[in-house]
matplotlib code that plots the C-alpha trace (Angstrom):
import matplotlib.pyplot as plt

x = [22.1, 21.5, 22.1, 19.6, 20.5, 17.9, 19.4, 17.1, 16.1, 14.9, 16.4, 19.4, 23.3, 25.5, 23.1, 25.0, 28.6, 27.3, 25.2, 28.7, 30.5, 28.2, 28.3, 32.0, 32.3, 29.8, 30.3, 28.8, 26.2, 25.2, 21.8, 21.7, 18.5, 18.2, 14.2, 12.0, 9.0, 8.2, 7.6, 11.1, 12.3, 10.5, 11.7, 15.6, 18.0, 20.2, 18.8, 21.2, 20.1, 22.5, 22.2, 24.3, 22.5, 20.1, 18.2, 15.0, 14.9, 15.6, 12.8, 10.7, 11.2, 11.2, 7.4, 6.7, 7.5, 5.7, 8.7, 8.9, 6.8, 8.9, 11.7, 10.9, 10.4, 13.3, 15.4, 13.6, 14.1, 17.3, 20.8, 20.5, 23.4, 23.0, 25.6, 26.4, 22.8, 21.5, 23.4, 21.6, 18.3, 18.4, 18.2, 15.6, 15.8, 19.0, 19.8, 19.5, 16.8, 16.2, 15.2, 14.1, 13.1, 14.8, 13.0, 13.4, 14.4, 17.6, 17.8, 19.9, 20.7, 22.4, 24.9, 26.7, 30.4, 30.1, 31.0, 32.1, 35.3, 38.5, 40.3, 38.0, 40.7, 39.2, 37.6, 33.5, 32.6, 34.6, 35.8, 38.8, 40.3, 40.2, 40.9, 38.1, 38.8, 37.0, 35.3, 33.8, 34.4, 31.7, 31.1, 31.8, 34.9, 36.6, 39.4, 39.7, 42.6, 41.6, 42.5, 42.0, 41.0, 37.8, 36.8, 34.2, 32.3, 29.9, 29.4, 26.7, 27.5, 25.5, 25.3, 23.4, 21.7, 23.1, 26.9, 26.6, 25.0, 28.8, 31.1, 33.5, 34.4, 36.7, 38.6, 38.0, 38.4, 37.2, 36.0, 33.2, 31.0, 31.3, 30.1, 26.7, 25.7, 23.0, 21.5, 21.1, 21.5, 25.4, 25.8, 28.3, 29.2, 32.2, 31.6, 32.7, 32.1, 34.7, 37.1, 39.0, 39.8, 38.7, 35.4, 35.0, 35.8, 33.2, 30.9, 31.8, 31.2, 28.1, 27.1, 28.2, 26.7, 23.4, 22.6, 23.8, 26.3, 28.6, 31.3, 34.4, 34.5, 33.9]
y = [36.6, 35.2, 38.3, 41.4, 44.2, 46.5, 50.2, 52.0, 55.6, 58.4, 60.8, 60.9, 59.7, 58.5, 56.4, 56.5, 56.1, 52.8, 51.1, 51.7, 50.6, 47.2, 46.9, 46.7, 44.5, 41.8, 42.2, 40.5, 38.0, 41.1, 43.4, 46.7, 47.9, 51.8, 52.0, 53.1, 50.6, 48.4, 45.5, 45.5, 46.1, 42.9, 40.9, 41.6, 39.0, 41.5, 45.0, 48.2, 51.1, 54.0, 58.0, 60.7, 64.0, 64.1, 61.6, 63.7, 64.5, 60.6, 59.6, 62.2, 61.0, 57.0, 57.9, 60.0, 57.2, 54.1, 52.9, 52.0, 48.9, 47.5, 48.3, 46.1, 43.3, 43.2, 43.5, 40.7, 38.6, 38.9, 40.1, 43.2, 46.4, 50.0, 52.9, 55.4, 57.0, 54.1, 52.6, 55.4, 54.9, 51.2, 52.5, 53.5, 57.1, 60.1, 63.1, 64.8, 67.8, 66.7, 63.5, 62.2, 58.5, 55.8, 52.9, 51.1, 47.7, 47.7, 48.8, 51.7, 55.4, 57.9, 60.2, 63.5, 63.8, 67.1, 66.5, 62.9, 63.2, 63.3, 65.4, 68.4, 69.7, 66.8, 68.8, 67.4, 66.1, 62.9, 63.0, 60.9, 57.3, 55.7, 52.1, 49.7, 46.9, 43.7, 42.6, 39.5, 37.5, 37.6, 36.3, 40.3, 40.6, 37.8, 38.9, 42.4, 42.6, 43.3, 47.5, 48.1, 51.4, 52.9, 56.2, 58.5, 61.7, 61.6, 63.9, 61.0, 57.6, 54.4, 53.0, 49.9, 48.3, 44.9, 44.9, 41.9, 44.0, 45.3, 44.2, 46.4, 49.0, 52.5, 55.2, 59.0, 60.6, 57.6, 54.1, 54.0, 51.1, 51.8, 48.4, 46.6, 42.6, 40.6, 37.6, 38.8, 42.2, 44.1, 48.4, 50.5, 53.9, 54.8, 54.2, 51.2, 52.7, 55.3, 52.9, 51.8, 47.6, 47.2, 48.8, 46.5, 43.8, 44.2, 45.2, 42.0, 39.6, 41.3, 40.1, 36.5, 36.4, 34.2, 36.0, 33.0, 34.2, 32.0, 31.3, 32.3, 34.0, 30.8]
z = [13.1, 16.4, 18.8, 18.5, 20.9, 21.3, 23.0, 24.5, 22.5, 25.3, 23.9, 26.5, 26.4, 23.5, 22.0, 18.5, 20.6, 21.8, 19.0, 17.2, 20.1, 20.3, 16.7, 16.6, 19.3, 17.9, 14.3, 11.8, 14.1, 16.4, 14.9, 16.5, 17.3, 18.4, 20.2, 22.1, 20.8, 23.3, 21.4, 20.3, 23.4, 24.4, 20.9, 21.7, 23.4, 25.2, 26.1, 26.7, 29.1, 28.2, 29.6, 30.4, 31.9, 34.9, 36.4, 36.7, 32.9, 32.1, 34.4, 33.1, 29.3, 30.5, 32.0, 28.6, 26.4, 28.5, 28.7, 32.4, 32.4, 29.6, 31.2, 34.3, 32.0, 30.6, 33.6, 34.6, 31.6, 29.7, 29.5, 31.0, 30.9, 32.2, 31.3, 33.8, 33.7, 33.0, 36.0, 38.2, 37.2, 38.0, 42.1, 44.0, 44.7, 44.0, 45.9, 42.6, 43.1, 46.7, 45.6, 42.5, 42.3, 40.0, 38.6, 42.2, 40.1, 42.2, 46.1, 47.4, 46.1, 44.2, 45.9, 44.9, 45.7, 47.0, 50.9, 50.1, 48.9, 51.2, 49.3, 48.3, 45.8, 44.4, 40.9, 40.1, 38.0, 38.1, 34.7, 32.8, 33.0, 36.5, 37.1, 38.4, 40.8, 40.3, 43.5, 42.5, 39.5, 37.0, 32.9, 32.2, 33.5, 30.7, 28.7, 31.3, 33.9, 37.5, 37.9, 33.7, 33.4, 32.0, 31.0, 33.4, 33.5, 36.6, 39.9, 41.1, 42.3, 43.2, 46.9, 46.5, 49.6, 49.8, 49.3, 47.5, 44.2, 43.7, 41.0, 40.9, 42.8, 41.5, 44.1, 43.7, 47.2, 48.5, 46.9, 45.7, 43.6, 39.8, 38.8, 40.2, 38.8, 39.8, 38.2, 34.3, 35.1, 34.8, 35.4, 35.3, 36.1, 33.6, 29.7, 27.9, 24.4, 25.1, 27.1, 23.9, 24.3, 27.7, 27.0, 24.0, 25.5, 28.1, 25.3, 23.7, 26.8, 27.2, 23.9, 24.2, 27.8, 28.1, 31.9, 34.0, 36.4, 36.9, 39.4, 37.9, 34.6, 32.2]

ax = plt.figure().add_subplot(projection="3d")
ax.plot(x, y, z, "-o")
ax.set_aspect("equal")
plt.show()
């Protein structure tokens, strides 16, 4: 066993949808940890930030568990992946509840689509299979065709500070950034455990990965 993969447990998001997902995708060599202890958070090689819901309840629950501190070590430290929610929280701040503030690891904000959209037949939230545009190549993107499609329920997105942060990118009335990298850390706004071989392929690479981003996807 030379992978452990530690999911975050808050109480929020499909945690058993992807520790079944990962599982699959690393089989035998891959231990799947489902936590909320800090000192296994802080024993895993690669940590997963999942959540589906509202920011304000995830931050709420994050702060209730002491998990925040562990958090930023770990973001710090080691292969790194947030899940739609989990994506979110990464930012600084969300318009959710006139402003609710994120963990601040990554700059920028969380936006609702409500007045964003071109077309406001457009229905929120975002929900269904979109495709994602690669804007940069990166070790997660191996094995996964530039426009694959991936599966998302959202009526938030990200707007990271620096343009650099963005991976991928994803049009719903407008393009917006569905995937941010930097260094060891990789977020995304749709889900790969419910994105069927694209989804576990990213899963996969994200298990493999060692946090180095290199140029091209090697």
């Amino acid at each position: 066993m030379n992978v452990q993969v530690a999911v975050i447990d808050y109480g929020m998001g499909n945690i058993r949808s992807v520790s079944k997902a990962l599982q699959q995708a690393g089989g035998d060599r891959v231990e799947v940890v489902v936590t909320a202890d800090p000192a296994q958070l802080r024993r895993a090689s690669h940590v997963v930030l999942p959540g589906v819901g509202a920011l304000r309840d995830c931050m709420n629950e994050l702060e209730r568990l002491q998990l925040v501190e562990v958090i930023g070590e770990c973001f710090a430290a080691k292969p790194f992946l947030g899940i739609c929610l989990g994506m979110q929280a990464l930012l600084a701040r969300s318009e959710e509840n006139d402003g609710t503030p994120g963990l601040g690891l990554l700059g920028g904000e969380v936006l609702h689509f409500r007045g964003r959209v071109a077309d406001p037949a457009l229905k929120i939230p975002h929900m269904g299979w979109n495709s994602v545009q690669q804007t940069r190549p990166h070790p997660l993107w191996q094995g996964i065709a530039d426009g694959s499609r991936f599966y998302f329920v959202h009526s938030y997105f990200v707007r990271p500070q620096q343009d650099a942060l963005i991976a991928g990118c994803t049009d719903y009335g407008g393009r917006f950034a569905s995937v941010i990298a930097r260094d060891n850390v990789f977020a995304m706004q749709f889900h790969p455990e419910k994105s069927q071989h694209s989804g576990l392929q990213l899963l996969g690479n994200f298990l493999r990965w060692d946090g180095r981003c290199q140029e091209g996807h090697d």
